[in-house]
C-alpha positions in Angstrom: -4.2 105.2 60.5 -0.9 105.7 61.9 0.2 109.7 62.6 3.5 110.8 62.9 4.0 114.6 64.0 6.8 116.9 62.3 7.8 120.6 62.4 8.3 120.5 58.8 7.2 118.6 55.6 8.7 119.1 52.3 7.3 117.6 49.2 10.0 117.0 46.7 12.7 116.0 47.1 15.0 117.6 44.6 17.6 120.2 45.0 14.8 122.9 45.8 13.5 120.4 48.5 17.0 119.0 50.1 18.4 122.2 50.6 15.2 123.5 52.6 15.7 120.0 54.4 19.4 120.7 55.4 18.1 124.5 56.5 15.4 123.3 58.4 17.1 120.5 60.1 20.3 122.2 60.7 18.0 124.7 62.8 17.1 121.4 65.0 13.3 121.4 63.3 12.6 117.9 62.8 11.5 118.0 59.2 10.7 115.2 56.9 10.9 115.1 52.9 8.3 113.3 51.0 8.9 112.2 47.2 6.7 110.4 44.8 10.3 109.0 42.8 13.8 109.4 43.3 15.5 111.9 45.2 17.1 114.2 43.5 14.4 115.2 41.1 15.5 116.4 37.3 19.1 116.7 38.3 19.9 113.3 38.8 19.2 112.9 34.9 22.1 116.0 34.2 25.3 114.2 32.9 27.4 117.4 33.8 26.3 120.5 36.0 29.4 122.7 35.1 28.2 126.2 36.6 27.2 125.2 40.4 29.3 127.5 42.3 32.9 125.8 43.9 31.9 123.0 42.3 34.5 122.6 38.3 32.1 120.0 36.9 30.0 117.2 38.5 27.5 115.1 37.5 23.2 115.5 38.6 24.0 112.2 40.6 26.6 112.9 42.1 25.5 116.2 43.4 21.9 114.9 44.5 24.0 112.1 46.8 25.9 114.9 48.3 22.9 117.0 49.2 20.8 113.7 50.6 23.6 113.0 52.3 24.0 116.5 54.0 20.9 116.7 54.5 20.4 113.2 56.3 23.3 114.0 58.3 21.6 116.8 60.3 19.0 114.6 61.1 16.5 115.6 58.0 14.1 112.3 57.2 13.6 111.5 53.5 11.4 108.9 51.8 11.1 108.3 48.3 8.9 106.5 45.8 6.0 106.9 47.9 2.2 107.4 47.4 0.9 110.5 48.0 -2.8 110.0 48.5 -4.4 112.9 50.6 -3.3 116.7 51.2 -5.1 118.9 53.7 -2.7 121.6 53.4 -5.8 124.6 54.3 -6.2 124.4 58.5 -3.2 125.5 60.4 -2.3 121.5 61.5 -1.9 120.2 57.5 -1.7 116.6 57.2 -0.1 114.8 54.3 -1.8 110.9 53.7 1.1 108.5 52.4 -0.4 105.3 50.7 -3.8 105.6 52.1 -2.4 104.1 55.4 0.4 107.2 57.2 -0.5 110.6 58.2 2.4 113.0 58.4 0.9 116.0 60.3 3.1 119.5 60.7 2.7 123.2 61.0 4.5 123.8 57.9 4.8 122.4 54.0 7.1 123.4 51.7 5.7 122.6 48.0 9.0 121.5 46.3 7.4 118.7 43.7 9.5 120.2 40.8 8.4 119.0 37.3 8.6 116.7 34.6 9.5 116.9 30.7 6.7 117.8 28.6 5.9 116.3 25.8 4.8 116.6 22.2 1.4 114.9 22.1 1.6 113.7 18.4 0.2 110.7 16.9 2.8 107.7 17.3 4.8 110.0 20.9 2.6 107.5 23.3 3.7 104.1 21.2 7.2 104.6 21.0 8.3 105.9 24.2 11.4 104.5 25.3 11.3 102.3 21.7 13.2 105.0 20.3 11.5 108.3 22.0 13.1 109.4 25.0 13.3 112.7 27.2 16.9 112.2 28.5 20.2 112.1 27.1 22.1 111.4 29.8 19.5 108.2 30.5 19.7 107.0 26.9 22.7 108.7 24.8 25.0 105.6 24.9 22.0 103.5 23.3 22.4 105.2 20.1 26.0 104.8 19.6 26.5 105.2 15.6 22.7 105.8 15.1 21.2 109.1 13.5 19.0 110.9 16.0 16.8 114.1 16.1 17.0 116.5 19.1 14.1 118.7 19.5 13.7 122.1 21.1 15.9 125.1 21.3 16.5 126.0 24.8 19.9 125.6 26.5 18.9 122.0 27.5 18.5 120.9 24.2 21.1 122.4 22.5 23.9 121.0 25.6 22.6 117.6 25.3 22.4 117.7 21.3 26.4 118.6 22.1 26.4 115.6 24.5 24.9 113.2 22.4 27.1 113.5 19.3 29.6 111.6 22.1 27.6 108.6 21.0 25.4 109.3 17.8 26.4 109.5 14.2 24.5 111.8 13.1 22.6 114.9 15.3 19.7 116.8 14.2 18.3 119.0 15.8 15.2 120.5 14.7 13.3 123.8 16.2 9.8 125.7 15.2 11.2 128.8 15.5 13.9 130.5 13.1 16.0 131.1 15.8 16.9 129.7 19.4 16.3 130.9 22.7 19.6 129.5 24.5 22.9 131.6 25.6 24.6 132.3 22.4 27.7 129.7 23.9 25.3 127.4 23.6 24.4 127.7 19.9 27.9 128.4 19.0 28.9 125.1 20.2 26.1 123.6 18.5 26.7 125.4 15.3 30.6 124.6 15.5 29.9 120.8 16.0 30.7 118.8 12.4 27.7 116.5 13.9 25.3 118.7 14.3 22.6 119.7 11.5 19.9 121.5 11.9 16.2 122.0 10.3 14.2 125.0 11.4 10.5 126.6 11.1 9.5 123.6 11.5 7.4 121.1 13.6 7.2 117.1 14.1 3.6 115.9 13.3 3.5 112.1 13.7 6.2 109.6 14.7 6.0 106.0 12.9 7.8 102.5 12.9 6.7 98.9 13.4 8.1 97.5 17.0 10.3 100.6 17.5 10.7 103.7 16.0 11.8 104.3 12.1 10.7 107.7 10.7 9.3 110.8 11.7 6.9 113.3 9.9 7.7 116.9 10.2 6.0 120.3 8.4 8.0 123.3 7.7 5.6 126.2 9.6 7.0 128.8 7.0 5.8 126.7 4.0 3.4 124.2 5.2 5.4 121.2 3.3 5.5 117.8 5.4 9.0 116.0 5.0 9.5 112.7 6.1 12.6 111.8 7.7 14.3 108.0 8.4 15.3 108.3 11.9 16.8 106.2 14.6 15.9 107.9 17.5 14.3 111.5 18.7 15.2 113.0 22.3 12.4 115.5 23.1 13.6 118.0 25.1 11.1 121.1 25.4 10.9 122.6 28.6 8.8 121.2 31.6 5.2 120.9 33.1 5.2 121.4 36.8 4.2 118.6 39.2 1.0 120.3 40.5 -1.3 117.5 40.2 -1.9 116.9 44.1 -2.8 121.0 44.7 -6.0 120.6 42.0 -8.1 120.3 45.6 -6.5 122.5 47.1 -6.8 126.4 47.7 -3.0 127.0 46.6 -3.4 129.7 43.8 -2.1 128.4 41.0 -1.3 130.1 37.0 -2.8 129.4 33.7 0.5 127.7 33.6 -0.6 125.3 36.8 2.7 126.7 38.4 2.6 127.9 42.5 2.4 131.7 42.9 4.4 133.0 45.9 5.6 136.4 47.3 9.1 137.1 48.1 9.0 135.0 51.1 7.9 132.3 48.8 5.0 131.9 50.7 1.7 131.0 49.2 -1.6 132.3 49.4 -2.3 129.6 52.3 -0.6 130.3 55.2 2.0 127.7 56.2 2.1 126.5 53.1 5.8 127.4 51.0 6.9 127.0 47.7 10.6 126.1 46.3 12.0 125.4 43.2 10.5 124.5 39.6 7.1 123.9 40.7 6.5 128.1 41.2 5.8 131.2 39.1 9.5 132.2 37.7 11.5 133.0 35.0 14.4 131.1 35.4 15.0 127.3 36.3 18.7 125.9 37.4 19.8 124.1 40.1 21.5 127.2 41.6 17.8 128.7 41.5 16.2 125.8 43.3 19.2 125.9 45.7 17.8 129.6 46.5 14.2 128.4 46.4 14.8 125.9 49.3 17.1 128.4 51.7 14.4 131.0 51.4 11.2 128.8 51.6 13.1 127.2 54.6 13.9 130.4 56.7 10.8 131.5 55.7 9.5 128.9 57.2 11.8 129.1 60.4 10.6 132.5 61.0 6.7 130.9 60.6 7.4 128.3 63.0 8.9 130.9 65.5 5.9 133.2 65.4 3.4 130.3 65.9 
């Protein structure tokens, strides 16, 4: 198999992993970032990122093309939509296997594989995803223009796109197991102040139902134990995430009962070498201006590394 030597690999390529590119680059370490999709990770799917600092409002696109683009341009490599189908992260030379026929070999990894939207695992979730389930506004909003829809959670993410949706829905409701939310209270004021916006709470969906696409859910009131049905034309699950930690199962990277990276300050893992940046790691708090923070220290951590080598 083909090898191909670097200073630097980054898995992920998100905002997490594109800033610890630009870093690493811009300090003439020839770095390369590895991602299983599209660049940009979860923000490409934001319709409006309104608190990035000096920037009024832009859009997850937008902003991901700006950083590939930065990053590129200081000589970063990036590849997306690949394979990855061995990691050897443990020995001081850790090779990454790309399609079972490329071996990226470097000094240094920076684990920046973000994560994906979890999911409700109910009877009918499976069947009618994308025929009436989905886990993006911004992907799907405009193909429920004049339709009734269900939002579900009661983060900040849910609530702003419940907001955003009622652009294109006629009807928004959004529907929470707890009696209260856990978003910043601009967030539910908005929500609360929107004529579109309805809301059902204490309770939980059970089983989602239709023939080719979706037509009603099942839901039951936690406080009560009553199960309501509901006609429905569409339900955008948005509930958090589930960090992309598959690959590290075989690996000695200590993960927690949540499967997310633990790191110390210098956001270094328990293997040397080996970084962490972004959603994928042990935190509290998950925006694009706390990836962006992720990736500059993981990267001149990783400087420093390099140096002392």
């Amino acid at each position: 198999m083909e090898k191909k030597h670097y200073d630097a690999i980054i898995i992920g390529g998100g905002p997490a992993g594109l800033t610890a590119g630009l870093y690493l680059a811009r300090a003439k370490a020839k770095t390369l970032i590895l991602d299983t999709g599209i660049i940009g990770g979860q923000m490409v799917l934001t319709h409006q990122i309104a608190n990035y600092p000096g920037v009024e409002s832009i859009s997850g696109y937008q902003l991901s093309s700006t950083m590939k683009k930065q990053a590129k341009s200081f000589g970063c490599d990036i590849k997306s939509n690949i394979n990855i189908t061995g990691l050897a992260i443990q020995q001081k030379s850790k090779t990454v296997t790309v399609n079972d026929n490329l071996i990226y070999e470097a000094p240094v990894v920076i684990l920046a594989m973000g994560g994906r939207s979890r999911m409700l695992n109910v009877p009918g979730e499976i069947e009618f995803k994308g025929k009436g389930i989905s886990y993006c506004a911004t992907c799907d909003g405009d193909f429920f223009q004049d339709k009734e829809i269900i939002v579900v959670g009661g983060g900040n993410s849910a609530l702003e796109e419940a907001v955003s949706l009622t652009k294109y829905a006629s009807k928004v409701t959004i529907l929470h197991e707890f009696d209260h939310f856990q978003a910043f209270q601009h967030a539910v004021k908005e929500a609360k102040e929107n004529p579109k916006i309805d809301f059902i709470m204490d309770s939980h969906i059970t089983a989602f139902a239709g023939t080719e696409t979706l037509e009603k859910v099942s839901f039951k009131n936690l406080k009560t134990g009553i199960v309501s049905e509901k006609k429905i034309d569409g339900v955008f699950i948005l509930i958090g995430y589930e960090p992309n930690t598959e690959t590290l199962k075989n690996t000695s990277v200590k993960l927690n009962h949540r499967n997310e990276i633990i790191a110390g300050d210098d956001l270094q893992t328990n293997v040397e070498g080996v970084f962490v940046a972004g959603d994928s790691r042990e935190k509290k708090y998950r925006q694009v201006t706390t990836a962006v923070a992720d990736g500059t220290i993981a990267a001149l951590s990783a400087l420093e590394y390099i140096h002392a080598s």
